[in-house]
N, C-alpha and C positions, 0 to 999 in steps of 0.2 A: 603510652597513649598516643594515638595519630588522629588526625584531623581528616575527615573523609573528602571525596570528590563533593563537589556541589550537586550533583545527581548522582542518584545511585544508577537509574535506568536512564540508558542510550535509545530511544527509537528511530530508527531507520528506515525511512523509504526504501524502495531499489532503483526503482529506473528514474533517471533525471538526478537523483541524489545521491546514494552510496553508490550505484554503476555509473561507469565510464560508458560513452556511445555504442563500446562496442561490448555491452555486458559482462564488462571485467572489474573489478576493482583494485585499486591501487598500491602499489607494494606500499606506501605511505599509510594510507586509509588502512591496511590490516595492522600494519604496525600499531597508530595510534588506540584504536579500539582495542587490539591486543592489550597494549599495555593500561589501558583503560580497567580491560578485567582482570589485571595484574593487581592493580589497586585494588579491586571489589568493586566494581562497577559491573552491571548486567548490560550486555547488547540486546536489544531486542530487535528484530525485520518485523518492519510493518508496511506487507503491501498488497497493492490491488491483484498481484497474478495469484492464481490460485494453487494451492501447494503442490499438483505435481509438476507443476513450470516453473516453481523456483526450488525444489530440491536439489538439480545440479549445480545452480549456483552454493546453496547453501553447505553443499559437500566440498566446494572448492574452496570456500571460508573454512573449514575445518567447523565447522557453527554444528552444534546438537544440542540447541536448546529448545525451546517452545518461541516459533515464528506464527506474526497472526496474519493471515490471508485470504484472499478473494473478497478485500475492501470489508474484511472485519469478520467474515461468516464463517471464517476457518481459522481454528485454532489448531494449530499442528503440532505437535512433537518430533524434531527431524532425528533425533540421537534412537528413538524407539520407530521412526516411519509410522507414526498413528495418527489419527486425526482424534485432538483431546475432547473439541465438539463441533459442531458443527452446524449452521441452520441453511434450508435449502428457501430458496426461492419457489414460490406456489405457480406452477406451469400454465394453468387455467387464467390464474391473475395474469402472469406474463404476458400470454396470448395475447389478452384484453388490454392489454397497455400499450405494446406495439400497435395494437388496431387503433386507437384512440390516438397515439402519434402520428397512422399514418394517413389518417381523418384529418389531420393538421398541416401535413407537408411533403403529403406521398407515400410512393413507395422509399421505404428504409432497407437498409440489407443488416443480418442480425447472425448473430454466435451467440455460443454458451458454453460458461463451461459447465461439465457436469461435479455432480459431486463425488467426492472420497478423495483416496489417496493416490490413486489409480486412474482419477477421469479423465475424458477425455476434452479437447475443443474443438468444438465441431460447429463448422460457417455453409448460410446457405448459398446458393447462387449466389453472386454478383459482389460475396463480402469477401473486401481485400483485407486482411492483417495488418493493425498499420504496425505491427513488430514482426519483421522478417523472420527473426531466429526462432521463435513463439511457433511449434508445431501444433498442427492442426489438423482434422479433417473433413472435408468438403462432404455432407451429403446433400443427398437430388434435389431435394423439397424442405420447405419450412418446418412441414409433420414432424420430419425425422429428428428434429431440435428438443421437441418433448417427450421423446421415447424413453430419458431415464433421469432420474433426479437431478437439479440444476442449484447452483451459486450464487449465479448471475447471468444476464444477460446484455452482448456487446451491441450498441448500435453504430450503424455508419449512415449518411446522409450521402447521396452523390451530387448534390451541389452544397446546402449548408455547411455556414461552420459551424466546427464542434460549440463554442460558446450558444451558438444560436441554438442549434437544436438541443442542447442542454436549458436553456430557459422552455422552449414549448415543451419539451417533456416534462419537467417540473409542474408547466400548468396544465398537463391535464391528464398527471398518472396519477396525480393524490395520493392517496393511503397505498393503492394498489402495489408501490414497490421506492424503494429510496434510488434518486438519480444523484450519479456523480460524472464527474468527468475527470479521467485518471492519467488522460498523455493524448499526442495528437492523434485524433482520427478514433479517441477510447470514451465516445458517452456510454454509460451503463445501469443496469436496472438490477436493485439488488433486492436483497429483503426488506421489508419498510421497516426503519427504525436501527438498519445494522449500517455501521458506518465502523472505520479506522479507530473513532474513540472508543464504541463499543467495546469491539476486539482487544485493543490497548487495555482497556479500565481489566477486562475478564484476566487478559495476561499478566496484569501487575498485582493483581491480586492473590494470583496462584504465588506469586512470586514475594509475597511479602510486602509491595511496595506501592505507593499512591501516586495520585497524580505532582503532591510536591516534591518528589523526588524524582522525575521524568524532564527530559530534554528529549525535543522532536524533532527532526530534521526532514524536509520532503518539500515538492516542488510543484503543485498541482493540486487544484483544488478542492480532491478529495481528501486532500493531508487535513484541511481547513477543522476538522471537527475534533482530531487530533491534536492540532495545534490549541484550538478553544479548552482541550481537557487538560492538556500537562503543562508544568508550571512553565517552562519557555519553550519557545516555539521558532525555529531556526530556518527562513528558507534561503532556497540556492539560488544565487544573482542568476540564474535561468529560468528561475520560477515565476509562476503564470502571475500576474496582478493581482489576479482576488485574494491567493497566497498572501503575496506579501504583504497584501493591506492590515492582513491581521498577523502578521508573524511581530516576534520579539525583537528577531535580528536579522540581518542577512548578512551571509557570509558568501564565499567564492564559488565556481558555478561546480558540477559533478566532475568537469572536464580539469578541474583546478585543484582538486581534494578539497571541498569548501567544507565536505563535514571532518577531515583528519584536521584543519585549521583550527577550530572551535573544540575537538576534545582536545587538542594539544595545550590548548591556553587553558581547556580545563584542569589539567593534570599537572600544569606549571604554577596556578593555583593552587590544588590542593598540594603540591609539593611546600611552597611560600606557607602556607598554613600549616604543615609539620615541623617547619623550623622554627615558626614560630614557637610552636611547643615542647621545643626539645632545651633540655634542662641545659 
């Protein structure tokens, strides 16, 4: 008889969290999640890029499990390259959301990605990336941003901050689409009602497992819904305020392995708990 981890499910952000600055992860961090599922522990990715931007990450983890992505809307399969499901955002609604933000604070410059497994990101005039390595491609006009099924959609402001233009969008997209805010310079309009916990609840269920067996880890305030569904909720000493208001714990920042710190004391744990019950 062995005494299990205290979570069976690991969720993981990527950027600001399990990735390093320069979208690597740690020979430390794969170690500990490694041996994490050594135990019988599941890792789960849970993040805002959409599955074809983190499939090279996820190939460089050795990872082929089911990752949830583009802030909840995508449930991937990376060992099969499938999307398990999927929901798009309504283009028409889109349109209409940006128009009513820029009723509020101008002109905004705007991306999207599209959907599948395959899509692309595509930014109009004037929108700068605010992740360098995040390929993309530029067309002429705003049109060209609806021409094929969408995720989500990126906002930038060229003078607001991301916080601010995250509260006007909030008041006056309503139902029309859920707004989060994912990294600097990333406000976003998704499907109303898909968020990180969505996604999570869909993925843990495939999996066998609830939200009290989930540990969360993420740095930005779209982890937030995330953090409210699974039973702790872990952010990075780099994470944004509103995070950490409601997180469980905080640990050390991406730059410091702060999520290898926390499964390691998990597994030092559930180790102290099989001695316990060894005859």
């Amino acid at each position: 008889m062995s005494a299990p981890l205290a979570y069976a499910l690991i969720a993981t952000d990527l950027d600001g969290t399990l990735l390093r600055g320069d979208d690597t992860v740690s020979d430390r961090s794969r170690r500990a999640l490694a041996a994490a599922v050594e135990e019988g522990a599941r890792h789960l990715v849970v993040t805002g890029r959409p599955a074809p931007r983190v499939r090279p990450l996820l190939d460089d983890l050795g990872y082929d499990g089911l990752a949830v992505c583009g802030q909840g809307a995508q449930l991937y399969d990376a060992g099969a390259h499938r999307m398990v499901w999927s929901v798009t955002l309504d283009r028409e609604l889109a349109e209409v959301a940006l128009g009513k933000i820029e009723a509020e604070v101008g002109q905004v410059f705007a991306a999207v990605d599209q959907n599948g497994v395959d899509g692309l990101t595509l930014i109009e005039p004037g929108y700068e990336m605010p992740h360098p390595t995040l390929p993309a491609v530029r067309v002429p006009a705003r049109r060209v941003l609806w021409e094929a099924p969408i995720s989500k959609v990126l906002v930038r402001h060229p003078m607001l901050a991301d916080d601010e233009l995250a509260e006007v969008a909030r008041g006056v997209v309503g139902s029309l689409a859920t707004v989060t805010m994912s990294g600097p310079g990333t406000v976003e309009l998704q499907p109303c009602g898909v968020t990180k916990a969505t996604g999570l609840a869909l993925a843990a269920g495939r999996m066998g497992l609830t939200a009290a067996d989930t540990v969360a880890f993420g740095d930005m305030p779209n982890d937030i819904p995330m953090f409210l569904w699974a039973a702790h909720g872990v952010a990075m000493a780099n994470a944004h305020s509103e995070l950490k208001s409601v997180a469980d714990e905080l640990t050390l920042s991406n730059e410091e392995d702060g999520v290898a710190v926390v499964v390691e004391r998990l597994l030092v744990a559930g180790e102290a708990g099989r001695a316990v019950l060894r005859p």
